[in-house]
C-alpha positions as CSV (number, residue, x, y, z in Angstrom):
1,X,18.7,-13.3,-13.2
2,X,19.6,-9.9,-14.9
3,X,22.1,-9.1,-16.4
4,X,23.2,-5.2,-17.2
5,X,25.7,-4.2,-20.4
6,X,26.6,-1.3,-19.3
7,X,28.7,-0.1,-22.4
8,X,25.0,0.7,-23.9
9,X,24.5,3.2,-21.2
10,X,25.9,6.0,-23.6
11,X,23.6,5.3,-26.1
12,X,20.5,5.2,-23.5
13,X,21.8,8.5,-22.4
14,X,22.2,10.3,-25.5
15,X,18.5,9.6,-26.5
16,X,19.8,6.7,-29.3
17,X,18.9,3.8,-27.6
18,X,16.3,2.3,-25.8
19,X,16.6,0.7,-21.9
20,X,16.0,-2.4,-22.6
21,X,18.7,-2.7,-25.0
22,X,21.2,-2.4,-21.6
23,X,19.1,-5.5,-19.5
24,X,19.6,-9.2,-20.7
25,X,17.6,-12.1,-18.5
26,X,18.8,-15.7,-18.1
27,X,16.0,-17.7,-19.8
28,X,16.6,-20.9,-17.0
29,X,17.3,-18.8,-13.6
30,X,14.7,-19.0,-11.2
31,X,12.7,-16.0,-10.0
32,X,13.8,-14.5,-7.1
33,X,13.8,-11.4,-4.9
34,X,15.5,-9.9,-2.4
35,X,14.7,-8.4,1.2
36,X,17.0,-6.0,2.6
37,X,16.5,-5.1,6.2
38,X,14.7,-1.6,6.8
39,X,17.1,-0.4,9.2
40,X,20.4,0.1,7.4
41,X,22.4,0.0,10.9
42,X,21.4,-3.3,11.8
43,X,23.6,-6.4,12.1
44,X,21.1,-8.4,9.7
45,X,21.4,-9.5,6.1
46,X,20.1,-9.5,3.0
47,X,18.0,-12.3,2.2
48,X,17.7,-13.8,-1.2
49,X,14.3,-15.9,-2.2
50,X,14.2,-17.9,-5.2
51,X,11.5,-20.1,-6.6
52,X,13.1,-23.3,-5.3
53,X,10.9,-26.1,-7.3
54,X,13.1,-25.7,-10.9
55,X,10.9,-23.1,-12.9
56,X,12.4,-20.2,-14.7
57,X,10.9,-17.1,-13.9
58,X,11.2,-13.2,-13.8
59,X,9.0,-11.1,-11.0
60,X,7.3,-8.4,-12.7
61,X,5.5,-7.4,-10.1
62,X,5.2,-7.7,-6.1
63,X,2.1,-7.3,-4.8
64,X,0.9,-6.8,-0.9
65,X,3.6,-8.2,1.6
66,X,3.5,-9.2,5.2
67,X,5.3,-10.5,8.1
68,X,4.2,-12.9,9.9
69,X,4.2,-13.5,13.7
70,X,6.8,-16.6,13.6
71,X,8.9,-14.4,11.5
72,X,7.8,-15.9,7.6
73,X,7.6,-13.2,5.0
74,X,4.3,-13.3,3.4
75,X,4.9,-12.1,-0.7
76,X,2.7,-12.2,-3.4
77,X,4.8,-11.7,-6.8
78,X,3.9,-11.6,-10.3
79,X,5.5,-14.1,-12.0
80,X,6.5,-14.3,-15.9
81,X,7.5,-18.0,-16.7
82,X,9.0,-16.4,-20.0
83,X,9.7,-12.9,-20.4
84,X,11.6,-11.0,-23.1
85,X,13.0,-7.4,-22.6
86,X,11.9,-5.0,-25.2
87,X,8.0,-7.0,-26.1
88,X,7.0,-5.5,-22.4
89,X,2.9,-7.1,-22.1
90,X,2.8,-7.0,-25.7
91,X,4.5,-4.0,-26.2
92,X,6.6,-3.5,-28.8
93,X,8.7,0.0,-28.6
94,X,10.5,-0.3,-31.5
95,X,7.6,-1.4,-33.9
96,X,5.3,0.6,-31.7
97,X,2.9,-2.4,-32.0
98,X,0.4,-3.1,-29.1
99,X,-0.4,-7.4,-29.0
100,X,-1.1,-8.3,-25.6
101,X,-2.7,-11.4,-26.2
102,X,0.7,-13.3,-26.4
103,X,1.1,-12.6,-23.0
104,X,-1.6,-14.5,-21.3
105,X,-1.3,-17.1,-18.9
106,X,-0.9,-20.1,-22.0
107,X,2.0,-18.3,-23.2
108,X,4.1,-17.7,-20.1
109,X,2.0,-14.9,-19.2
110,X,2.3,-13.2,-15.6
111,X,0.7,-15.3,-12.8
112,X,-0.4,-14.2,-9.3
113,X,1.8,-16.1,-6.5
114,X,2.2,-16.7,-3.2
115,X,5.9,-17.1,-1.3
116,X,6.9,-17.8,1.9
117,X,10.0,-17.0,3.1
118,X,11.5,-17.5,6.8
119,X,14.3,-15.2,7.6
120,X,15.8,-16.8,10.2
């Protein structure tokens, strides 16, 4: 989960602060996504997946999705199992410092997964 603190936005704005001083994420909420239908006129919903087995995690990335014929959405995310706005892949904006080593895999580091998700 991410949350937004929107009374930073004027400092974002005026060139003082930096955007990931306005984005906060819940260290112990699951990963999750969410599919919105493609036609904005139809009657169905938006769908919510989350990681439903207890980790924490924040989706970096989605790679290549598909729908199956029985309906199941086919995702492949990129999934942090720690992740700290502001240190993006070893990236430190502030410090302008470059250590991407402490994001490998060992250290909570981005890992390729597959979800399945049924819509109906």
């Amino acid at each position: 989960r991410i949350d937004f603190d929107l009374e930073q936005l004027p400092s974002l704005i005026s060139g003082k602060g930096i955007a990931t001083d306005i984005f906060t994420v819940d260290g112990k909420a699951p990963a999750s996504v969410l599919l919105i239908p493609r036609d904005p006129s139809s009657a169905e919903q938006a769908v919510e997946a989350c990681m439903d087995d207890g980790r924490h995690g924040v989706v970096f990335h989605m790679g290549p999705c598909h729908e199956e014929k029985d309906g199941t959405v086919v995702m492949y995310p990129m999934v942090f199992q720690r992740y700290q706005f502001g240190d993006e892949m070893g990236f430190n904006n502030e410090a302008q410092l470059f250590d991407p080593i402490q994001w490998g895999v060992g250290n909570g580091g981005p890992i390729l997964e597959e979800w399945n998700v049924r819509l109906d």
